[in-house]
N, C-alpha and C positions, 0 to 999 in steps of 0.2 A: 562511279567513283567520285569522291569529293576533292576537294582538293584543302587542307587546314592549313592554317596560317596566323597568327595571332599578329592585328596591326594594332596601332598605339596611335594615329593617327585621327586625321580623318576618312570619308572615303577613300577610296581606291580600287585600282583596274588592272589586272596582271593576267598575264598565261597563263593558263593551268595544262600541264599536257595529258593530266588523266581524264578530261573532259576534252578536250579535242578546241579548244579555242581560249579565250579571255571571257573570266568571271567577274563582275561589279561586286565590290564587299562595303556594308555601312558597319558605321559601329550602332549599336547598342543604346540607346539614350539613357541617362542617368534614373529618368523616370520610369521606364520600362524595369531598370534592372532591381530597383526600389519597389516596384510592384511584385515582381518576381520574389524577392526576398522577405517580404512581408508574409505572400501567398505560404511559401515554404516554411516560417516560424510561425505561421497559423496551425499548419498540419501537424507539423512535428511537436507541437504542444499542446494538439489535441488527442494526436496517438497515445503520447504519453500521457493526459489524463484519462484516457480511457484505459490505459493497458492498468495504472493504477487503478482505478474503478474497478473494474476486473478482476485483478486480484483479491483485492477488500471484498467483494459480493461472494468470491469462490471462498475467501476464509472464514465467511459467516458462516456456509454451507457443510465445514465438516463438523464428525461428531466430536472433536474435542473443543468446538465453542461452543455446539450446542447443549454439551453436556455440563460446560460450563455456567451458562446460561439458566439452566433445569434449577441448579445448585440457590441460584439469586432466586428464582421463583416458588422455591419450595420451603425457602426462610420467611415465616411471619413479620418477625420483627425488621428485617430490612423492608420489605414492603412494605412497612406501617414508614419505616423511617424516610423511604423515598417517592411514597405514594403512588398509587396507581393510575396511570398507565403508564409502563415505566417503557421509553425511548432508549434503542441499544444506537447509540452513533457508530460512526467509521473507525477501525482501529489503525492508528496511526505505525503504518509497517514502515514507515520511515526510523523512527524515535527506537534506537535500539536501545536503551534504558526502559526504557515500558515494554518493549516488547524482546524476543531472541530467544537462542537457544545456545547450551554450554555441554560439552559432551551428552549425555542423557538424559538432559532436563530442560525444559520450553516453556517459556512463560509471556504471557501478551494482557496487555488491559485496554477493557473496554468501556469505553466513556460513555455513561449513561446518565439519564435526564427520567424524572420522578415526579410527579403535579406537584409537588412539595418541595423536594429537592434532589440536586445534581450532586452527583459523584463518578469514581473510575471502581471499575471493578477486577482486580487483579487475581487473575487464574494462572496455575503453576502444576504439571506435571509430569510424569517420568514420561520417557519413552522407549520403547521395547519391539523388538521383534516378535511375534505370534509364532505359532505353529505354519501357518502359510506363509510363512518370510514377508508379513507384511506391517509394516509401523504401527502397534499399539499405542495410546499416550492414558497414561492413570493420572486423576487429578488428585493430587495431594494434600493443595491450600486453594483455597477460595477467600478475599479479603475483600471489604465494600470501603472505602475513602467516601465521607460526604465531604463538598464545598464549604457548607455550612458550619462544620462542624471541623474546623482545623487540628489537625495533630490527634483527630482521633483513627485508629484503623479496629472496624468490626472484623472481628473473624467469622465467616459461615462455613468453613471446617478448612482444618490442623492435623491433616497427619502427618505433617515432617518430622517428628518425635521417632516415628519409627520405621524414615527414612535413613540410608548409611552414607549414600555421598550426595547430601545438598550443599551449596555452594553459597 
């Protein structure tokens, strides 16, 4: 058995009766406790850059970015526009303006880099249950933002037209 105690002091020497005699107690040095604390906001903000990393790598992986994705590479003229070889970056799942979902509909952009030029590529589509109760997502809009090119937005397809509840 231990015996716990919290002193405020310095040393000190007292009875313990669950150990059968007197225990010496030091405190703590400032420096030790400052090592400790450091060690522990190293880890804890390496978890969490990795549990983030994690996520971002698992959302590359399904099919509605990668079908996403298909939609940019199957456009001519955006690839003339952003050059090839085009860099998909991290999508920031922080920024819930670029990215989220509102009842039945999800939408996320991905920031992409072109040997010519950078842009975000905004993808938006429904979401459905299937036949095996499992999450389908339809893409709807596909839209390219270049840097270069301010206040312009290309569309690589539109079918919200004959969409009934977009937001």
């Amino acid at each position: 058995m231990f015996c716990v105690h919290l002193h405020l002091g310095e040393s000190t020497t007292e009875w313990c009766p669950f150990n059968g005699g007197s225990i010496s107690y030091e405190m703590i040095s400032l420096q030790t406790l400052t090592k400790i604390a450091g060690i522990t906001g190293f880890i804890v903000a390496g978890t969490g850059y990795a549990f983030r990393l994690n996520i971002q790598n698992n959302f590359r992986e399904t099919q509605l970015y990668k079908d996403g994705m298909q939609h940019l590479y199957n456009h001519p003229k955006a690839l003339d526009l952003l050059g090839i070889p085009i860099e998909e970056k991290r999508v920031d799942i922080s920024d819930s303006e670029k990215n989220g979902t509102k009842e039945n509909i999800t939408w996320f952009t991905v920031p992409i880099k072109g040997s010519q030029n950078c842009g975000e590529l905004r993808i938006e589509a429904t979401i459905a249950n299937n036949a095996e109760k499992k999450l389908t997502a339809n893409i709807y809009k596909v839209e390219l933002t270049i840097k270069e090119i301010p206040g312009k937005v290309f569309v690589i397809k539109d079918d919200s037209a004959s969409m009934a509840n977009i937001s």
